[in-house]
C-alpha positions in Angstrom: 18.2 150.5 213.0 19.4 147.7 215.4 18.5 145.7 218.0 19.1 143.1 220.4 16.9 140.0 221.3 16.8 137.1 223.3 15.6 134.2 222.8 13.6 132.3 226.0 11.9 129.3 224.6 13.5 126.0 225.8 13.3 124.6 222.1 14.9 127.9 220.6 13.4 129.2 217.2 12.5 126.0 215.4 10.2 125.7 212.0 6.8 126.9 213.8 8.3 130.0 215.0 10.7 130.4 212.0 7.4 130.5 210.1 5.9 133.3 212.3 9.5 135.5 212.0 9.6 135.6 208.3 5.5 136.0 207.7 6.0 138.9 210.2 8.9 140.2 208.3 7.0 140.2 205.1 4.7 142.4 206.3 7.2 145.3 205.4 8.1 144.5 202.1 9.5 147.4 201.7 12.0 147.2 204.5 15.2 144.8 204.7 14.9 142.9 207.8 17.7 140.7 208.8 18.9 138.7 211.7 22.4 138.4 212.8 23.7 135.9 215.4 27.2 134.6 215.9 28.8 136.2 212.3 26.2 134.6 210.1 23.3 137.1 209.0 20.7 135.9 207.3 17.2 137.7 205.7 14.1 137.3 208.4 12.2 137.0 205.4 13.5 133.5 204.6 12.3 130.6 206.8 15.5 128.8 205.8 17.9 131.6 206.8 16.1 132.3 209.9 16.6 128.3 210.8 20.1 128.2 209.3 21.1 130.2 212.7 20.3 127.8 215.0 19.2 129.8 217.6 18.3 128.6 221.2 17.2 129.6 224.4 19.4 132.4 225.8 20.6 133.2 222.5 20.5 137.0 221.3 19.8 137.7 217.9 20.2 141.6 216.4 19.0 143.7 213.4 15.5 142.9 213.2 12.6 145.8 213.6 10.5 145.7 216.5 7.6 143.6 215.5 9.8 140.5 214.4 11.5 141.1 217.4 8.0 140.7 219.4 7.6 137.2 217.4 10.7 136.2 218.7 10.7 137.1 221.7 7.4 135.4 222.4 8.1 132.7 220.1 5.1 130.6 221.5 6.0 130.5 225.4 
């Protein structure tokens, strides 16, 4: 399953939401959750892969189930 995201905090997706992606994506640890942005993809279950994308406001970021997408989404408004 994929799908798309965008990212609407100013800030982007720093360590505090980072931290709230990959607890959310642990919650299926069954399930391989991954986000994909500008060729690099990385697993949402690692707070260091999730910040090694750099993403920022009005940035889209793909492959990730619906309730990481929700966390980053939101990511704190």
């Amino acid at each position: 399953m994929e799908k798309q995201f965008t990212i609407k905090n100013p800030q982007g997706v720093h360590a505090r939401p980072a931290g709230a992606i990959m607890k959310k994506a642990a919650e299926f640890p069954d399930s391989l959750v991954s986000l994909e942005f500008n060729g690099g993809k990385v697993s949402a279950k690692s707070i260091t892969g999730v910040l090694t994308l750099g993403l920022k406001a009005g940035d889209q970021a793909g492959q990730a189930i619906d309730a990481v997408g929700a966390v980053l989404e939101s990511v704190f408004d």
